[in-house]
The first five atom37 places (N, CA, C, CB, O) and aatype in JSON, in Angstrom:
{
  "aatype": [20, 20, 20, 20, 20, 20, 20, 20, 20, 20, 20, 20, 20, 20, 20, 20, 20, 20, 20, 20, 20, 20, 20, 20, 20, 20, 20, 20, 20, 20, 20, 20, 20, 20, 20, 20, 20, 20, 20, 20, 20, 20, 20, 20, 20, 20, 20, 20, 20, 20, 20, 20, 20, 20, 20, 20, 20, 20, 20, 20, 20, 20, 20, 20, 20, 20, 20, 20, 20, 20, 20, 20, 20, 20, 20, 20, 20, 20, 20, 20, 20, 20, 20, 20, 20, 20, 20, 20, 20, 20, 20, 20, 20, 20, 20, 20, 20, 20, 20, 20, 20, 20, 20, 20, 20, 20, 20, 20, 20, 20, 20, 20, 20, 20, 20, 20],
  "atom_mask": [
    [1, 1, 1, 1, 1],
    [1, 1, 1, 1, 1],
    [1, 1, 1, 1, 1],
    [1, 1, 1, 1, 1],
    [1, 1, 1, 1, 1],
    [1, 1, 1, 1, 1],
    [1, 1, 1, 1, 1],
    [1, 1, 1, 1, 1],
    [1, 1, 1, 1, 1],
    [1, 1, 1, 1, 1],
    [1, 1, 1, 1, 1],
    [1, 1, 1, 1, 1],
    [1, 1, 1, 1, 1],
    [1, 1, 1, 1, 1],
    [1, 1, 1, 1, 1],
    [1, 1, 1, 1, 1],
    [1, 1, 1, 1, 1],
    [1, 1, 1, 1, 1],
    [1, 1, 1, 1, 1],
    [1, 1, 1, 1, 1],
    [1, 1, 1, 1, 1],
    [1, 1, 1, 1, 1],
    [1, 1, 1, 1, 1],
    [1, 1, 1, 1, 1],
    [1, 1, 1, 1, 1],
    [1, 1, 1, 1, 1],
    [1, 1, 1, 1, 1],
    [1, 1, 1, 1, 1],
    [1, 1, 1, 1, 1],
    [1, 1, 1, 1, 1],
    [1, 1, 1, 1, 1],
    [1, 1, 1, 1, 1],
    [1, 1, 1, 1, 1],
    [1, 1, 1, 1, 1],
    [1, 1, 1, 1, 1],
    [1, 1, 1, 1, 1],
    [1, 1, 1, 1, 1],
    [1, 1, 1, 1, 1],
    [1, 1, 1, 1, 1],
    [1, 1, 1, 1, 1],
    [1, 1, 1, 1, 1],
    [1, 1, 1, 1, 1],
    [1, 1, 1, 1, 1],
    [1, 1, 1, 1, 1],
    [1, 1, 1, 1, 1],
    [1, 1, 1, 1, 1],
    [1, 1, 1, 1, 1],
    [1, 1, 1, 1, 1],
    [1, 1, 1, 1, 1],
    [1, 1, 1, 1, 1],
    [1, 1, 1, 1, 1],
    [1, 1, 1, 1, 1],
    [1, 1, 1, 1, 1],
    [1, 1, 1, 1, 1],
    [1, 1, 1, 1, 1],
    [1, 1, 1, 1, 1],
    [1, 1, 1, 1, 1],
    [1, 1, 1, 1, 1],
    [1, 1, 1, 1, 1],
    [1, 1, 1, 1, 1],
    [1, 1, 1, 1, 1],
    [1, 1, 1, 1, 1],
    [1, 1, 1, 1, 1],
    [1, 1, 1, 1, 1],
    [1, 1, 1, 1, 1],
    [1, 1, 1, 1, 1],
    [1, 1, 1, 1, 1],
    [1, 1, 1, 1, 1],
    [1, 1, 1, 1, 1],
    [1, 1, 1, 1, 1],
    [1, 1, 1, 1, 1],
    [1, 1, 1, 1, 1],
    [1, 1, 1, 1, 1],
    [1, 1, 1, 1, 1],
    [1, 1, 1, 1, 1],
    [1, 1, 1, 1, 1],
    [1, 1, 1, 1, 1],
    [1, 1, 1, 1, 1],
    [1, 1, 1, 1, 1],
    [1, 1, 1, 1, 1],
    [1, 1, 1, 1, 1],
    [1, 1, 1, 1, 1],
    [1, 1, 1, 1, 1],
    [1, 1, 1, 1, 1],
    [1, 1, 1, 1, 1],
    [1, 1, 1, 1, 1],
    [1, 1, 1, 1, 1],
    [1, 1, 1, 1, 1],
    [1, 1, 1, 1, 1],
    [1, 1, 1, 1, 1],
    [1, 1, 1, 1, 1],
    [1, 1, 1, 1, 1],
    [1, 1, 1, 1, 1],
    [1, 1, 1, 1, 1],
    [1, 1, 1, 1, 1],
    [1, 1, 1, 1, 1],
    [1, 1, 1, 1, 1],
    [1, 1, 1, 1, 1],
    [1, 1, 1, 1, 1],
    [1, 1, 1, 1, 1],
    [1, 1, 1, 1, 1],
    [1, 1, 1, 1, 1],
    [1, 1, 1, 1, 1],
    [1, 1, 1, 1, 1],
    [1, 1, 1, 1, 1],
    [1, 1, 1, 1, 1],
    [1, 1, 1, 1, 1],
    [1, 1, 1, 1, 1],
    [1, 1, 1, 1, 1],
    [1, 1, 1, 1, 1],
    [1, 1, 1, 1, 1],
    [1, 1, 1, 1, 1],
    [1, 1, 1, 1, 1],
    [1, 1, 1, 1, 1],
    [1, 1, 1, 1, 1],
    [1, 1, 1, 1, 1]
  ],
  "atom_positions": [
    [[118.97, 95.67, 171.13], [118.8, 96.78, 172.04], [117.32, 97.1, 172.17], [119.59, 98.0, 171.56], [116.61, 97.27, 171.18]],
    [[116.92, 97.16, 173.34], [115.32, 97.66, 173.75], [115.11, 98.98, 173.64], [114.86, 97.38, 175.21], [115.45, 99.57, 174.67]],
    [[114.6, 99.8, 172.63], [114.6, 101.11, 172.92], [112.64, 101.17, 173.62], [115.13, 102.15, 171.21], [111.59, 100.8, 173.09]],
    [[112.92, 101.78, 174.95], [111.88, 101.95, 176.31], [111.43, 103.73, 176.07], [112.96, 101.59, 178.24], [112.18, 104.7, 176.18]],
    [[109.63, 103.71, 175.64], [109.44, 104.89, 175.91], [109.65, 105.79, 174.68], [110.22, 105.19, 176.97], [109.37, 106.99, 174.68]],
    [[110.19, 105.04, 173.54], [110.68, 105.72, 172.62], [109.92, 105.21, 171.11], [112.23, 105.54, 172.76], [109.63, 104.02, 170.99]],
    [[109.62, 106.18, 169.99], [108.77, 105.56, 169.19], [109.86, 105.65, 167.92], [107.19, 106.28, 169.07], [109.37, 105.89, 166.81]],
    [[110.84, 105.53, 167.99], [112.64, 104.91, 166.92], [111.85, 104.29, 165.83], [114.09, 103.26, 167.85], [111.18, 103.28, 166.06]],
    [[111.88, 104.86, 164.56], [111.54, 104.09, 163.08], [112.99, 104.7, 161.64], [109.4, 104.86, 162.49], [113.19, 104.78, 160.43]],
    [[113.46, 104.9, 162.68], [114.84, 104.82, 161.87], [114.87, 103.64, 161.32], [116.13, 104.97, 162.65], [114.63, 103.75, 160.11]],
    [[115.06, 102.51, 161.66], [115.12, 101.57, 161.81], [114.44, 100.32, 161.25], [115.12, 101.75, 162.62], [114.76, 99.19, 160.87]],
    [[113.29, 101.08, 161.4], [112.19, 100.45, 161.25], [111.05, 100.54, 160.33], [111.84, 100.52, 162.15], [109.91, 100.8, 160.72]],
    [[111.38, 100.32, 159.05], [110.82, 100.83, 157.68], [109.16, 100.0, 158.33], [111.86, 100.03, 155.78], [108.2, 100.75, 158.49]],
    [[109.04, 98.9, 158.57], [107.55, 98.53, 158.57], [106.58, 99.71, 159.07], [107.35, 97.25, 159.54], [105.65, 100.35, 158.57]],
    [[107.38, 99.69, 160.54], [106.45, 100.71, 161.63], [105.99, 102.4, 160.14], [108.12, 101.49, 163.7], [104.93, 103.01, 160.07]],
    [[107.03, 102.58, 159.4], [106.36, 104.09, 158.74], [105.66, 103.09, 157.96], [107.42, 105.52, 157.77], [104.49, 103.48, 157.96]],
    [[105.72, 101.94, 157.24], [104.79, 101.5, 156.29], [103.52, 101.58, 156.74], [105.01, 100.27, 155.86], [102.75, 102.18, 156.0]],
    [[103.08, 101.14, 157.78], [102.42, 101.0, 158.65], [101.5, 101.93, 159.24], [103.06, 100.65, 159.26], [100.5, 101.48, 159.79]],
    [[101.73, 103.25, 159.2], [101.15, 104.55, 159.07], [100.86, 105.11, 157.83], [101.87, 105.38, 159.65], [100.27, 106.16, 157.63]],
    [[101.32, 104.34, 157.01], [100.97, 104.79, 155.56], [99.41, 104.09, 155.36], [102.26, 104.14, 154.3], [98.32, 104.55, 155.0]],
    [[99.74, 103.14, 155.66], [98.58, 102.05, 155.06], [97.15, 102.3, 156.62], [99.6, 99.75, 154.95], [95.95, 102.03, 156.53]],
    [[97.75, 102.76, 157.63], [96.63, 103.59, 158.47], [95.99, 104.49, 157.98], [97.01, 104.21, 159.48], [94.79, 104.62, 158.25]],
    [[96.77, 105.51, 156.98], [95.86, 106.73, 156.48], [95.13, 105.86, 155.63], [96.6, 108.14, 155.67], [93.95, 105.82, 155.98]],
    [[95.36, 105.23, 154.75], [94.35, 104.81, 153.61], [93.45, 104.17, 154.33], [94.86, 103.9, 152.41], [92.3, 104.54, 154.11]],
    [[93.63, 103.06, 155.37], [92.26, 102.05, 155.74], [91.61, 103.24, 156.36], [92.46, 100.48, 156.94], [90.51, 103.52, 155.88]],
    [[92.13, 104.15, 157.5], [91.15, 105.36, 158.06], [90.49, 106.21, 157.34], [91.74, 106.22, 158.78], [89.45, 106.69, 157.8]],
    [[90.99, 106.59, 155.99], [90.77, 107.57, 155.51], [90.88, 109.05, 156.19], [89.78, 107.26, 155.12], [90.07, 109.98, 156.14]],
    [[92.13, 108.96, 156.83], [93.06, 110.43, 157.95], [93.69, 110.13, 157.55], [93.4, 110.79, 159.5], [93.95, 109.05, 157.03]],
    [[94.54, 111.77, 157.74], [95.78, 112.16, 157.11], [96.27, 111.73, 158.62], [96.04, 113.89, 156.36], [95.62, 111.65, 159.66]],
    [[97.9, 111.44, 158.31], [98.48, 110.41, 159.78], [100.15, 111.18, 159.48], [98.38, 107.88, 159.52], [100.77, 111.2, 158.42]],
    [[100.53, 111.71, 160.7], [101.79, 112.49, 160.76], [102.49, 111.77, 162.09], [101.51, 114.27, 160.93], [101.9, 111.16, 162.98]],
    [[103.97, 112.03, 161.96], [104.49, 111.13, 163.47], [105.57, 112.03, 163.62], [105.08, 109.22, 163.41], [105.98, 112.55, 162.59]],
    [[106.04, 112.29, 164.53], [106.94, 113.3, 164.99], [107.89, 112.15, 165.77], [106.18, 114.64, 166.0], [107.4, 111.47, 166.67]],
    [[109.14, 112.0, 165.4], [110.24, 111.51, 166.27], [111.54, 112.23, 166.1], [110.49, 110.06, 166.02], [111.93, 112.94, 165.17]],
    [[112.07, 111.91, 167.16], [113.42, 112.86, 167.59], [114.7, 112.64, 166.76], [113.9, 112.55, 169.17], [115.18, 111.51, 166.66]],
    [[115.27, 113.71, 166.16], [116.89, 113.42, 165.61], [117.54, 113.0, 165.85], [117.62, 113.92, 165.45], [118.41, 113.7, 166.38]],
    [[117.81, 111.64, 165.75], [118.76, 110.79, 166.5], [118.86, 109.75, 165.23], [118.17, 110.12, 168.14], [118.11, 109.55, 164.27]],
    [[120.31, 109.1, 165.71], [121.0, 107.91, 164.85], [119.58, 106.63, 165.09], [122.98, 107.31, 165.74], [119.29, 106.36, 166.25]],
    [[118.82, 105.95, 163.99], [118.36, 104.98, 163.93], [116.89, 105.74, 164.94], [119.44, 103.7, 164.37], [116.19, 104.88, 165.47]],
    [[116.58, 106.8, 165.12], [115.19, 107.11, 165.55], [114.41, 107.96, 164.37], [115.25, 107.97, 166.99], [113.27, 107.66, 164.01]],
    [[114.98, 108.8, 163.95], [114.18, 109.97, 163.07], [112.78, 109.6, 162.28], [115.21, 110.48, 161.88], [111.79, 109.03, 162.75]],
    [[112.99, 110.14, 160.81], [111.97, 109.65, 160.05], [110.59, 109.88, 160.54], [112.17, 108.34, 159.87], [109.74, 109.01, 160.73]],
    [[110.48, 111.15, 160.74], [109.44, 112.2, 161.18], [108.84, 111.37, 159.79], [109.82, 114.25, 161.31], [109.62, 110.77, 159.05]],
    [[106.91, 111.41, 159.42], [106.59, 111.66, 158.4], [105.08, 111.66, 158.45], [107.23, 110.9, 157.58], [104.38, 111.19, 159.35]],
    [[104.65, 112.3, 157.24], [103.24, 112.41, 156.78], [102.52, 111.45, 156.05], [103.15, 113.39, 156.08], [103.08, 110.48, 155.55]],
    [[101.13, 111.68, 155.95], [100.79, 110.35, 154.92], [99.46, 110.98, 154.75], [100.8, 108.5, 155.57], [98.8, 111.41, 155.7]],
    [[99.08, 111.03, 153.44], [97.71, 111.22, 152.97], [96.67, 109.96, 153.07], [97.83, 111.64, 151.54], [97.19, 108.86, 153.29]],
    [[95.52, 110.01, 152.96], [94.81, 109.15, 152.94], [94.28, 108.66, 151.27], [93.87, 109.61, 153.88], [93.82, 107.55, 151.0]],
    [[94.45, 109.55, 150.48], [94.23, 109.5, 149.37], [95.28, 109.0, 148.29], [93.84, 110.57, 149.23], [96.17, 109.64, 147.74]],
    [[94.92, 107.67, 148.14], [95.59, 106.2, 147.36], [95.36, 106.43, 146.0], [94.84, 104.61, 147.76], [96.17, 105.81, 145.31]],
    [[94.09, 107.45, 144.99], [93.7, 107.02, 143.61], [93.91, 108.85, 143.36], [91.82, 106.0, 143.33], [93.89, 109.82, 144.12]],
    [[94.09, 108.71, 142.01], [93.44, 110.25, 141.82], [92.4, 109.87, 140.98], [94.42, 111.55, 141.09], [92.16, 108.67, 140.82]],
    [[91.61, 110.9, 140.31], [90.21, 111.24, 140.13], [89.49, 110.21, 138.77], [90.17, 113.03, 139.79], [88.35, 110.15, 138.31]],
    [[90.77, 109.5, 138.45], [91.3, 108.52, 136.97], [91.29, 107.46, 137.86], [93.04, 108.79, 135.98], [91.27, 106.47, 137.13]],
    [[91.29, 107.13, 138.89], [91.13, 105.61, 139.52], [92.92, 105.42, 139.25], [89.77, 104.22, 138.43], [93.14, 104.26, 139.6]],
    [[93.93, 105.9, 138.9], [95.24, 105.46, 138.95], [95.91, 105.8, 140.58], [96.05, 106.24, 137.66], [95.7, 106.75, 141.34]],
    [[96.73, 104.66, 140.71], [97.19, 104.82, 141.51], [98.35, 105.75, 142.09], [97.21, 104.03, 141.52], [99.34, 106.15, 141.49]],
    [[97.95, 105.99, 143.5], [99.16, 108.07, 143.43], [99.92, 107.4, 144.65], [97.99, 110.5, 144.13], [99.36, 106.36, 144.99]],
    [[101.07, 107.71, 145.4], [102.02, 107.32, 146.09], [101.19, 108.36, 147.36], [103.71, 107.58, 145.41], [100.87, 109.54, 147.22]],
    [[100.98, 107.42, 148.64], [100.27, 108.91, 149.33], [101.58, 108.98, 150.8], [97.91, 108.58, 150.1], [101.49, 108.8, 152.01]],
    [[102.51, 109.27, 150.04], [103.45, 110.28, 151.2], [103.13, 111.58, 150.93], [105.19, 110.22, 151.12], [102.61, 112.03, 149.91]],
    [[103.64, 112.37, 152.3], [103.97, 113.83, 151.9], [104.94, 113.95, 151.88], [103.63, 114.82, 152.48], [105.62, 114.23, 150.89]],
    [[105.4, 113.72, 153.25], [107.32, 113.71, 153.45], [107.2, 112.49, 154.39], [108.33, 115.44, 154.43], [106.25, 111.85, 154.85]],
    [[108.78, 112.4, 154.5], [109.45, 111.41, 155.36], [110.7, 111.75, 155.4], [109.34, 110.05, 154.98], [111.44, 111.64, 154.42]],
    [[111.14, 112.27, 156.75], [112.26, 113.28, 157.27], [113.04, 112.17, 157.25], [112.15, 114.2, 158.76], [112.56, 111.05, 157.08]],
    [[114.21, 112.36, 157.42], [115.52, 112.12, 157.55], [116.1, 111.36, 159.26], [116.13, 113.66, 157.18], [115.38, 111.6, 160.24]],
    [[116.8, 110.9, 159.37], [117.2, 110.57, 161.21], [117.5, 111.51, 161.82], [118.39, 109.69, 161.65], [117.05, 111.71, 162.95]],
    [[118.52, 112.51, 161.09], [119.29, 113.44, 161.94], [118.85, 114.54, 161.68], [120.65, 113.47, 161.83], [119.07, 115.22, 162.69]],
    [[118.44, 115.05, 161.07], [117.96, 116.84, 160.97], [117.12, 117.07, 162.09], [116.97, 117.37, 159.5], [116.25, 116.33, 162.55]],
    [[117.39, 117.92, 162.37], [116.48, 118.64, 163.42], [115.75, 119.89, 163.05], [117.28, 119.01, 164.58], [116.31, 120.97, 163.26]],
    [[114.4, 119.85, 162.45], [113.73, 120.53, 161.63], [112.49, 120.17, 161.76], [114.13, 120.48, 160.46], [112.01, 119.06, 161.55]],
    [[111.77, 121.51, 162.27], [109.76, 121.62, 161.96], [109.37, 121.33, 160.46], [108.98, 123.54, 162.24], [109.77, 121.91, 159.45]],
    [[108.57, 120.38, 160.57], [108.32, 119.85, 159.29], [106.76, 120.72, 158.95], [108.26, 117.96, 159.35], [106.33, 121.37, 159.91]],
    [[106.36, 120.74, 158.32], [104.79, 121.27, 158.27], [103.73, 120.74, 157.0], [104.88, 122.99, 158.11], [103.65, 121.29, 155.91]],
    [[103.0, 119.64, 157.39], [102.47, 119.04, 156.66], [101.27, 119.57, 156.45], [102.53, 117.97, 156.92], [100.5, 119.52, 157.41]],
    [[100.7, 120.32, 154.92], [99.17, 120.76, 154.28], [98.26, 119.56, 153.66], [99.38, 121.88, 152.96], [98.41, 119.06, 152.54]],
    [[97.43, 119.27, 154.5], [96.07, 118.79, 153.95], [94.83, 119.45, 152.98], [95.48, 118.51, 155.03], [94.13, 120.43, 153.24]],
    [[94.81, 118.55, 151.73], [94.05, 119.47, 151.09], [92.51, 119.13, 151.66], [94.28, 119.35, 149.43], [91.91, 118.16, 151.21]],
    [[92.01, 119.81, 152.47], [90.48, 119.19, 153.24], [89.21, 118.92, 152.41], [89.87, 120.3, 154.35], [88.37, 118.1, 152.77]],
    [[89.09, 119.71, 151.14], [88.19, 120.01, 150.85], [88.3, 118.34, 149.27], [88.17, 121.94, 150.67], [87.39, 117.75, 148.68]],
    [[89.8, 118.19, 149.2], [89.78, 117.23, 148.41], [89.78, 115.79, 149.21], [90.88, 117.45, 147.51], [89.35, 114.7, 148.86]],
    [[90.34, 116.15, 150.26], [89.89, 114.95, 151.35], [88.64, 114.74, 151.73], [90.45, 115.07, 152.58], [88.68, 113.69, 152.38]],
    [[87.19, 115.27, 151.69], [86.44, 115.12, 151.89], [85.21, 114.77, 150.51], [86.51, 115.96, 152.7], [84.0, 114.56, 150.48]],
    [[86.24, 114.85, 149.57], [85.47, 114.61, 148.5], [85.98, 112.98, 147.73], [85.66, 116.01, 147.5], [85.31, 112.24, 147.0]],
    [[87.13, 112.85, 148.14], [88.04, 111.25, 147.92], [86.9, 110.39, 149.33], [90.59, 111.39, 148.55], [86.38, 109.29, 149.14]],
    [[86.73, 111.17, 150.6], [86.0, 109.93, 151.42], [85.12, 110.12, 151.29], [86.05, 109.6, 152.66], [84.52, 109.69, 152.28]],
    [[84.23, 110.72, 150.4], [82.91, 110.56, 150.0], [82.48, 109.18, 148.81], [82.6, 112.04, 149.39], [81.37, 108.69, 148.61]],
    [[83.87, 108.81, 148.13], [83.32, 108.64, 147.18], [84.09, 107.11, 147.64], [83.49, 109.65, 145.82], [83.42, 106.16, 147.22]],
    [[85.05, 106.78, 148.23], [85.76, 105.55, 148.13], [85.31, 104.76, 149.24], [87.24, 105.7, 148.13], [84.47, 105.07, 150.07]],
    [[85.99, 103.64, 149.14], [84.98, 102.61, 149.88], [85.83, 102.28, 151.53], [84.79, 100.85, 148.69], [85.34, 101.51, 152.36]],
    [[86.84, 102.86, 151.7], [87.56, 102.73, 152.34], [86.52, 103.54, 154.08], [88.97, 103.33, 151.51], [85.36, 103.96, 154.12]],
    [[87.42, 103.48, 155.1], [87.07, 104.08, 156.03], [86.02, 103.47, 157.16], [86.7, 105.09, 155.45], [86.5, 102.6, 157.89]],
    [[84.89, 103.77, 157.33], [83.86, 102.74, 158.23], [82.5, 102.21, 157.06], [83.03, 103.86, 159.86], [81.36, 102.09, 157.5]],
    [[82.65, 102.09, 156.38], [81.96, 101.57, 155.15], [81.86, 100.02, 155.51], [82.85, 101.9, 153.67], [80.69, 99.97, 155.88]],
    [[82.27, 98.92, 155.62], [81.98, 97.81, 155.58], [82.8, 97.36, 157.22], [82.43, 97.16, 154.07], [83.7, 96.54, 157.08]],
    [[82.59, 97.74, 158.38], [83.33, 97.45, 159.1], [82.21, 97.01, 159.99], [84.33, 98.38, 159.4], [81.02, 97.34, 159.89]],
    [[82.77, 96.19, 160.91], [82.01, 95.13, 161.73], [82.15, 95.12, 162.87], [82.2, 93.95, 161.49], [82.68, 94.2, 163.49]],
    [[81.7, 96.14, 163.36], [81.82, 96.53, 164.64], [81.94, 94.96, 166.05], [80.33, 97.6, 164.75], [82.7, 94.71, 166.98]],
    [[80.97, 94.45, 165.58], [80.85, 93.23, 166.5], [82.17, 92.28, 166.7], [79.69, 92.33, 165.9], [82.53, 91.53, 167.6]],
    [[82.7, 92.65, 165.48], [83.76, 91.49, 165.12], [85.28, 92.33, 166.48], [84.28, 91.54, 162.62], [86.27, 91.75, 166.92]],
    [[84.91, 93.45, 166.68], [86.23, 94.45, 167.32], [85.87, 93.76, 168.66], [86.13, 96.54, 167.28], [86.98, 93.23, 168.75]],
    [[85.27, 93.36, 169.7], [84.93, 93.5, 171.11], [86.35, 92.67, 171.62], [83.26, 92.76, 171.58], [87.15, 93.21, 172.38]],
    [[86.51, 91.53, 171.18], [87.91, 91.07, 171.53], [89.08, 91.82, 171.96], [88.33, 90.52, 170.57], [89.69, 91.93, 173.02]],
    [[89.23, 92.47, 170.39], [90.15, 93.28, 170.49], [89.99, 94.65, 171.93], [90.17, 93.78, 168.95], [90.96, 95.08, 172.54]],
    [[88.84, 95.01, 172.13], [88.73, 95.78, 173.1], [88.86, 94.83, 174.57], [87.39, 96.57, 172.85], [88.31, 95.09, 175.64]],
    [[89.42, 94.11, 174.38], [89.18, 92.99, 175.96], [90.53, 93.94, 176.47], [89.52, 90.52, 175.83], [91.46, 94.27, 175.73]],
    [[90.38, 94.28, 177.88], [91.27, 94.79, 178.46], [92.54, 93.32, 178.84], [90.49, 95.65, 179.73], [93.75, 93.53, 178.8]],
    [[92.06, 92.16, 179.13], [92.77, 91.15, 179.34], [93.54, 90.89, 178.42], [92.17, 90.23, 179.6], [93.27, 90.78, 177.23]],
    [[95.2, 90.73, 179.26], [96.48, 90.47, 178.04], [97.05, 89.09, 178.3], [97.92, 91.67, 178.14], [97.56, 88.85, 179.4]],
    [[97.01, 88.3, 177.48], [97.33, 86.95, 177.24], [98.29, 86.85, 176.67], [96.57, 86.27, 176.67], [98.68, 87.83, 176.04]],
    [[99.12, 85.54, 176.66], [100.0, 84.76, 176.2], [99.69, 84.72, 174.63], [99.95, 83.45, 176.94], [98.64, 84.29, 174.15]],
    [[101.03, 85.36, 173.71], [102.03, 85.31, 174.0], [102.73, 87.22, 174.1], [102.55, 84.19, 172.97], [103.95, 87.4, 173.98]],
    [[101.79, 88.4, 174.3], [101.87, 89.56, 174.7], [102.02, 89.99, 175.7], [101.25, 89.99, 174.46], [102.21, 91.2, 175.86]],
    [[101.97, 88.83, 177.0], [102.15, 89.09, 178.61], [103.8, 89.86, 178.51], [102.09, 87.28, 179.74], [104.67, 89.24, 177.89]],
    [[104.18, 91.35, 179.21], [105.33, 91.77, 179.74], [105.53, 91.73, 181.25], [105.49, 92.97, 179.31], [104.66, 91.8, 182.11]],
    [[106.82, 91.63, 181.4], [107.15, 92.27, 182.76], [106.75, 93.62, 183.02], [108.53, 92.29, 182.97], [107.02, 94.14, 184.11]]
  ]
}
């Protein structure tokens, strides 16, 4: 089934993995809002902050809603500890290569990503 227009991760454990591992390479906190529905839900949050202050590793969800509830979620960022984790870690625009992105910015869509 094609779901059109619709961002469904019921379903789709990669797509939330996938926002998880966005907050850490960005170093942003990353939230997704989807609708209560069978195989869409799974509203969720994600910290950017992977270590605590011991270099051990911390699980960086906040939440991750459910399919069917229909409920305002409200996710708190601690800012002041977020700005002190991307001060110090290596993550974020620290070693990134700008030159290496221009491709990726090519407006031209090729084979094998061409749609109707």
């Amino acid at each position: 089934m094609f779901l059109e227009n619709k961002n469904y991760c019921g379903a789709m454990r990669p797509r939330i993995q996938a926002l998880s591992t966005r907050a850490y390479e960005n170093m942003v906190g990353v939230i997704m809002a989807n609708p209560p529905e069978e195989n869409a839900g799974c509203s969720c949050a994600f910290s950017p902050i992977c270590w605590d202050e011991d270099g051990n590793c911390v699980d960086n969800t906040i939440f991750i809603g459910d399919e069917l509830t229909s409920k305002i979620y409200y996710a708190e960022f601690d800012l002041e500890r977020l700005r002190k984790y991307r001060s110090s870690e290596m993550m974020g625009n620290t070693f990134r290569k700008v030159k290496a992105y221009s491709e990726l910015l090519n407006p031209e869509i090729k084979a094998p990503f061409i749609r109707d």
